[in-house]
C-alpha positions in Angstrom: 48.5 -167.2 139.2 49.6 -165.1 142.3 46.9 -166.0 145.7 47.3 -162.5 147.3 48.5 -158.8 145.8 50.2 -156.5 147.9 49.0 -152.7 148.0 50.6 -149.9 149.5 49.6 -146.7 150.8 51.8 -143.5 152.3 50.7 -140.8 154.6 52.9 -138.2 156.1 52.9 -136.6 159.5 55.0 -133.9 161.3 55.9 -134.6 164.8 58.8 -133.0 167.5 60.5 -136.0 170.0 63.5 -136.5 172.2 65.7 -139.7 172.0 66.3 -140.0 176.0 66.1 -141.9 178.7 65.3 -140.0 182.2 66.8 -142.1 184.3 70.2 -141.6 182.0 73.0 -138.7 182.7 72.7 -135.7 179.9 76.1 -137.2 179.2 75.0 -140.7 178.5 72.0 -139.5 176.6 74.3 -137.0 174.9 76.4 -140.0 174.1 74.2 -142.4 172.7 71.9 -140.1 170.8 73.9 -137.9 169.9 71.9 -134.3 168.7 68.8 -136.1 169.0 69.2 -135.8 172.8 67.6 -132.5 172.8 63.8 -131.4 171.2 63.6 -131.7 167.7 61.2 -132.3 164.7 60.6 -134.3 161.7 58.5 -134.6 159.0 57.8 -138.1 158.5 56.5 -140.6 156.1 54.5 -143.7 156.8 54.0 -146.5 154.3 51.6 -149.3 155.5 51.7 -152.2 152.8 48.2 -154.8 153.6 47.8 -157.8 151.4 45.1 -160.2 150.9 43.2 -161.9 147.7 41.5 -160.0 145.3 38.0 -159.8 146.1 36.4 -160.8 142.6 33.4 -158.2 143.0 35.3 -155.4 143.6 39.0 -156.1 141.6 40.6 -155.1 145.3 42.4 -156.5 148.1 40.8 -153.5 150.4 39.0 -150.1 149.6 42.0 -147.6 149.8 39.6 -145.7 151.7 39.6 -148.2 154.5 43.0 -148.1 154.6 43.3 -144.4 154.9 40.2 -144.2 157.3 41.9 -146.7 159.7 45.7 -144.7 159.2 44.3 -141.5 160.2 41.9 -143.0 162.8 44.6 -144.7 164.6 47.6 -143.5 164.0 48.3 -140.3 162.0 45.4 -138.2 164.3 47.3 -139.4 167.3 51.3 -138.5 166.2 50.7 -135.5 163.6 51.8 -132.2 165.2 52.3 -133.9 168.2 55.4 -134.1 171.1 55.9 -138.0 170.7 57.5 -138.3 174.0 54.5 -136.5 175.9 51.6 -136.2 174.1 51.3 -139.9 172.5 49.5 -142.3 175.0 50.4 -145.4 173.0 54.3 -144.2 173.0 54.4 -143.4 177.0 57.5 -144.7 178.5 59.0 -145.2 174.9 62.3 -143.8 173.2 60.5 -143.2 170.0 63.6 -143.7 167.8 62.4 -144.8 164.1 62.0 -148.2 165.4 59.2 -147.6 168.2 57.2 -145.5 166.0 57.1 -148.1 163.1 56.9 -150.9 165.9 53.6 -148.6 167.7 52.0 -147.8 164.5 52.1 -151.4 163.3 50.3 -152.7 166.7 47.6 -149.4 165.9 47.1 -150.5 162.6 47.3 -154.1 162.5 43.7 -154.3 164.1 42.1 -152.4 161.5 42.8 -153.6 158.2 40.5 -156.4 158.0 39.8 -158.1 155.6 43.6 -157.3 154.6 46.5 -158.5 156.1 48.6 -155.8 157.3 52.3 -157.1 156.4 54.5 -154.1 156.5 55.0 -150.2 158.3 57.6 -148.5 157.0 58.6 -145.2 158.8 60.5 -142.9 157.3 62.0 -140.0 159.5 64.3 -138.3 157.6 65.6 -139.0 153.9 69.1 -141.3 155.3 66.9 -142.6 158.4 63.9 -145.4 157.9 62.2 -148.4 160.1 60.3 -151.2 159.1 58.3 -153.7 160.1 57.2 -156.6 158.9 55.7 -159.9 159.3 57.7 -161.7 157.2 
């Protein structure tokens, strides 16, 4: 018999960013970023997956409402119809490419969970482009 369950959750969020690096040329930037050099949007999806025993009491590993409580409290409220580059304080001095923003919104979550384990964000920018992070 299985210790831990996994459960999963998704939220979505709409943000604009800029993959660039000031101190870069517009060429360079132009060269590694290619289009996403220049102010765009996206409409993303975040997946955090949190694992943990079944309480016996309640048949769950966390309330789902926790789980969404602590999402939109510490991460969706802070990204969602936000400039990424600018207007997030957590993602100052960051090229939020896919990776950052799975990397950030692990660190915002990961606090919050408890008594779950979070094990896994999954960012999904666009349908051909995803992140993840995990701790295994």
């Amino acid at each position: 018999m299985p210790e831990a369950v996994r459960i999963q959750r998704r939220a979505t969020f709409a943000a604009a960013h800029i993959l660039c690096r000031p101190e870069w040329s517009e060429e360079r930037n132009r060269e590694v970023f290619g289009a996403c050099a220049t102010d765009h949007g996206h409409n993303y999806v975040v997946e955090v997956t949190v694992g943990g025993p079944v309480d016996p009491e309640t048949g769950m590993v966390v309330n789902l409402k926790q789980v969404d409580a602590a999402l939109r409290r510490h991460f969706i409220d802070a990204v969602d119809h936000r400039h990424l580059n600018r207007d997030v304080e957590f993602l100052r001095g960051t090229v939020p490419t896919a990776e950052n923003v799975a990397l950030a919104a692990f660190r915002q979550l990961e606090p919050h969970l408890k008594p779950a384990r979070l094990l896994k964000v999954r960012v999904v920018e666009s349908e051909n482009n995803a992140a993840e992070v995990s701790v295994e």
